[in-house]
C-alpha positions as CSV (number, residue, x, y, z in Angstrom):
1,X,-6.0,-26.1,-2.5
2,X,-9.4,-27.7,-3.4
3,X,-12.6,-26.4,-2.9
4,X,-13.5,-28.8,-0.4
5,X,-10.9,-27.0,1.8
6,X,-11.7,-23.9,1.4
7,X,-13.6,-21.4,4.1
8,X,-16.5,-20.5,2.6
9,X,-18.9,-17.2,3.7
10,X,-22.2,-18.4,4.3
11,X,-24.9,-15.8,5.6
12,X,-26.1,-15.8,9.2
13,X,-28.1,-18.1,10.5
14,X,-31.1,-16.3,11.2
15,X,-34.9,-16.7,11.5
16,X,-36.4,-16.7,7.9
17,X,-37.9,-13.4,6.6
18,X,-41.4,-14.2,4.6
19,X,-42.0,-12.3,2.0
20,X,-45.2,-9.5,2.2
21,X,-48.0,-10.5,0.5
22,X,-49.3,-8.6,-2.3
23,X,-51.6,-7.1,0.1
24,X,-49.2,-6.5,2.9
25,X,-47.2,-4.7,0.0
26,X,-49.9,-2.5,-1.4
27,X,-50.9,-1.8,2.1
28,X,-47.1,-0.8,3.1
29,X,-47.2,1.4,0.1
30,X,-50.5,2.7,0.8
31,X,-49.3,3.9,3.7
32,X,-45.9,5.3,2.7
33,X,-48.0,7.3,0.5
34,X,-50.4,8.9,2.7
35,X,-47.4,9.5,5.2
36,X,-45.5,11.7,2.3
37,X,-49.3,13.8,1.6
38,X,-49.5,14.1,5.4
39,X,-46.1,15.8,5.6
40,X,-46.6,17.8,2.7
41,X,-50.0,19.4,3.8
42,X,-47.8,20.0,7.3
43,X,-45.2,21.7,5.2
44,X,-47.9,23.8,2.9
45,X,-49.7,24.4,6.1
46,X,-47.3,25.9,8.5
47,X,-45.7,27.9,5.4
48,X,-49.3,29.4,4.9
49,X,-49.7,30.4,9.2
50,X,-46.6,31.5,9.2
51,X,-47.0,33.8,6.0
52,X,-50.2,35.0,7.7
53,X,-48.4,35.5,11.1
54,X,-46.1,38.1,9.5
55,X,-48.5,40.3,8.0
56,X,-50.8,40.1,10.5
57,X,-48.9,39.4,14.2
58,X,-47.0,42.5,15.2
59,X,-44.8,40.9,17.3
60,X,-43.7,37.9,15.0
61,X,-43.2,40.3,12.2
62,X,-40.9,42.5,14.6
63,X,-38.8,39.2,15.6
64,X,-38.4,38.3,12.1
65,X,-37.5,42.1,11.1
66,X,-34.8,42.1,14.1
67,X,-33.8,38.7,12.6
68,X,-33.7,39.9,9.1
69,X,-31.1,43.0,10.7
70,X,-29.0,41.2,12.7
71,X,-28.2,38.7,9.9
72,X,-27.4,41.6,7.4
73,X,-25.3,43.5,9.9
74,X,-23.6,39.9,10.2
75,X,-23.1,39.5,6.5
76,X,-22.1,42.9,6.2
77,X,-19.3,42.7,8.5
78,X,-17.9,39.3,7.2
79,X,-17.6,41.0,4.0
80,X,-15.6,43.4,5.6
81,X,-13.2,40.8,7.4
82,X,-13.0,38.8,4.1
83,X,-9.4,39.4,3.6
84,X,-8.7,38.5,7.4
85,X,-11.5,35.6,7.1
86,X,-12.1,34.5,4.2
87,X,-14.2,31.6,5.6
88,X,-16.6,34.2,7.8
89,X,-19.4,34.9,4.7
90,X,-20.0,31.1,4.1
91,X,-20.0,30.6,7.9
92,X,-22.5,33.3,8.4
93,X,-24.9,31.9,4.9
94,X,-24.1,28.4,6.7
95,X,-25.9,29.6,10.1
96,X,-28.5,31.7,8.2
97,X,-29.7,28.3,6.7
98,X,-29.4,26.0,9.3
99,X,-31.4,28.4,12.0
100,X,-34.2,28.9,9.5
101,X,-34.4,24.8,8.6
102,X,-34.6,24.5,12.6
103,X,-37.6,27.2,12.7
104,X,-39.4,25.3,10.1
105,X,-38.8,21.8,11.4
106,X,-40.2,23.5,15.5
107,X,-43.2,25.0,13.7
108,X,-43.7,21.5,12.3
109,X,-43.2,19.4,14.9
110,X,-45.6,22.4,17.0
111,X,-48.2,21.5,14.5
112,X,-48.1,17.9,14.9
113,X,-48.0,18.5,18.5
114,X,-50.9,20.8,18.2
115,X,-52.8,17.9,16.1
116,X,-52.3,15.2,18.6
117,X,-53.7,17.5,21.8
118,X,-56.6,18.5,19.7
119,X,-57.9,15.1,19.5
120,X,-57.2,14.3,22.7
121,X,-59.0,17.2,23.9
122,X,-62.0,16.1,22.3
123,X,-62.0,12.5,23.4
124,X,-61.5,14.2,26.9
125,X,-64.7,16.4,26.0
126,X,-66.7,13.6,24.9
127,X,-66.1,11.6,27.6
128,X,-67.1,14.6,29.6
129,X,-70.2,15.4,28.0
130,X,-70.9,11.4,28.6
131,X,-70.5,11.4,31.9
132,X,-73.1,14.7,32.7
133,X,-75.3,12.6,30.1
134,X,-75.6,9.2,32.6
């Protein structure tokens, strides 16, 4: 068989990609960069609140005491039942670390919740404060 016969893959036709300027690149990497800082001073932030929350809000620090219990009791037990379920300790760890990843991922997305109304709360008092100005 010659070549000229042959099926040969050819990419997609598709509209032609340009490629970023130099200054479309630095600014994409700019902002890649920033991004990363911004969610590591969200991260560092929240850790810090919620450090401060359970030494000094009775009622967090009771929910995370009762938290702290019930997980041993459960740890405990699947110790106990390791010979009848073997798989029960890593089950238990397994849970342990997903529920606190989901705390810190709420608290997180609270924050940035939290940083979004605050803004808008002052562009809604400035506008106020305009309007009794005219």
């Amino acid at each position: 068989m010659s070549d000229e016969n042959r099926t040969r893959l050819r990419p997609a036709a598709g509209p032609r990609r340009r490629r970023p300027s130099a200054g479309q690149a630095d600014r994409d990497g700019l902002q890649r960069l920033l991004n990363q800082v911004f969610d590591q001073y969200i991260a560092a932030r929240v850790e810090q609140i919620l450090l401060r929350a359970g030494t000094q809000d009775a009622d967090y620090r009771e929910t995370g005491e009762k938290v702290s219990a019930a997980l041993g009791q459960l740890l405990a037990l699947s110790r106990q039942l390791k010979g009848l379920q073997p798989e029960m300790t890593g089950l238990v760890m397994d849970f342990e670390s997903w529920t606190t990843l989901e705390s810190g991922q709420a608290a997180e997305i609270a924050y940035r919740q939290g940083l979004r109304d605050s803004s808008e709360v002052c562009r809604e008092l400035m506008a106020c404060l305009q309007r009794q100005g005219d």
